[in-house]
Steps between C-alpha positions, in 0.01 A plus 500: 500500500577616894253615736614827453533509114102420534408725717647767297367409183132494648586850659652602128156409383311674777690789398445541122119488588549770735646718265219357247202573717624825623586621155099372378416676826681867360403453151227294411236479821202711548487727819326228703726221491830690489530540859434124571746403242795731612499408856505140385777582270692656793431227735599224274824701376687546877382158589683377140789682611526353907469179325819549227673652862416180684628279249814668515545567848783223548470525882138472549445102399213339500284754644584764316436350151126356707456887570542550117273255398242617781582903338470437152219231541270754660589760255363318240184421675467844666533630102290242291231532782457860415561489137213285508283693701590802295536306145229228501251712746535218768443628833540172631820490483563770779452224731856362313686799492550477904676124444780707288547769804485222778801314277674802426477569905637195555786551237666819686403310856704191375759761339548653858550176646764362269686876575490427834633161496767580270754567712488156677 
């Protein structure tokens, strides 16, 4: 399996728990974790997207499929961190849910990079 073949299957994944969560979040959750479980939902679903857009970007190389990674990595952790805080009643983890926002930071910085060395 390629680099990119992976990356898309782990943002395929991130994806159908996206649409998972935010679905639980619309139709199953009680008023006081619905709010914590949408915006993860959100988050993780346009960072699953960037990702599948990376890994098919056939100009960007290398650094566009790391900005993928970097994306849909902190997605996840952005979205498990508050499931978990909102699911599990661990506030604890809202000292891991800025880990998934500093790696999906770095996924658009890295993004904007590889667009601006593209044309070399």
């Amino acid at each position: 399996m390629t680099a990119h073949r992976h990356l898309i299957v782990f943002a395929a994944a991130n994806g159908a728990m996206a649409v998972m969560l935010g679905a639980f979040a619309a139709h199953g959750a009680g008023p006081a974790v619905k709010t914590l479980l949408t915006t993860g939902a959100q988050y993780q679903m346009v960072h699953a997207v960037l990702a599948v857009a990376c890994a098919l970007w056939s100009g960007g190389g290398r650094l566009a499929r790391m900005a993928g990674w970097l994306a849909a990595t902190g997605g996840l952790v952005f979205s498990l961190a508050l499931s978990m805080i909102a699911l599990m009643s661990l506030p604890a983890m809202g000292m891991v849910a800025p880990v998934g926002g500093v790696l999906m930071i770095a996924g658009w910085a890295v993004l904007l990079f590889a667009a601006l060395r593209s044309d070399r």
